[in-house]
N, C-alpha and C positions, 0 to 999 in steps of 0.2 A: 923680210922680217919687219920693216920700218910699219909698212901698214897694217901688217898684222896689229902689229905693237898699238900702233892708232885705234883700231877697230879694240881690238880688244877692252883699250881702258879708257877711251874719250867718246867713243859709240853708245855705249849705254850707262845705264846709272849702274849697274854693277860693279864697273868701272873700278872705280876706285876702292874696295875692297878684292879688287884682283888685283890692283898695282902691290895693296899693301901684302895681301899673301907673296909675290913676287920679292917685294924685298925684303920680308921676314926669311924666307928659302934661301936669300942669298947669303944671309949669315948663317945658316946652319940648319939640317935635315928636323922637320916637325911630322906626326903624323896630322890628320884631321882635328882629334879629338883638342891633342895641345894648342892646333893655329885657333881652333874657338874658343878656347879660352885667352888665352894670346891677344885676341883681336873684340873678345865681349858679342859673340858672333853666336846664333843658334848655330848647330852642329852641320843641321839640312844646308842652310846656306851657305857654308863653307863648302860641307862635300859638292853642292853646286860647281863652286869657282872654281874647287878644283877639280870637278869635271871638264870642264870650259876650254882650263887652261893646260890640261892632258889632252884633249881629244886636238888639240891645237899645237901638238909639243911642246909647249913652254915648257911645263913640269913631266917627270915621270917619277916613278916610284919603284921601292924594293917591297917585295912581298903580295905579290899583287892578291888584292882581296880576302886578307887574313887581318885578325885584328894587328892593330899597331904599326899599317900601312905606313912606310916614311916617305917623305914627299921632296925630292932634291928640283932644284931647276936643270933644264935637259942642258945637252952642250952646247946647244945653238944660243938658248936664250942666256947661259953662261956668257959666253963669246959677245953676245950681243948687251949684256946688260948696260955700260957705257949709255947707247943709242935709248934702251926703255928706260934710264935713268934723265937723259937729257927731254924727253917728251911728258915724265911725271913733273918733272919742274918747273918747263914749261907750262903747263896746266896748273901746278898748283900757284904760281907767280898772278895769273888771271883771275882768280878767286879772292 
């Protein structure tokens, strides 16, 4: 998971509008439409991330493909948030 975590949000510049999807998820279920507004994000770019970060398990969701999709973080990236909190820190500390 750690590398995942790495690739994920320090690999590319998308990065860091996944980490932030990741810890908006972690306080509570959003679909698409609320995390771009949420985040000041076009709509496309968010359904991106969270393409990215479903097809990768991080997130899954209820209602699959209906409007008002909700987006929770899966149980792993649950269990694991601690470790992808300790690596957004670290990144954000070198900035």
């Amino acid at each position: 998971m750690k590398k995942l975590l790495w690739w994920l949000i320090a690999g590319s510049t998308g990065g860091p509008n996944r980490a932030k999807i990741i810890m908006i998820l972690h306080e509570r279920p959003y679909n698409a439409h609320q995390l771009a507004e949420k985040l000041s994000l076009n709509y496309k770019t968010v359904r991106h991330h969270l393409k990215v970060l479903e097809e990768n398990n991080v997130i899954t969701s209820s209602g699959k493909h209906k409007y008002g999709e909700l987006y929770f973080l899966s149980d792993e990236m649950d269990q694991n948030y601690d470790l992808f909190h300790d690596i957004w820190k670290g990144l954000s500390e070198k900035n």
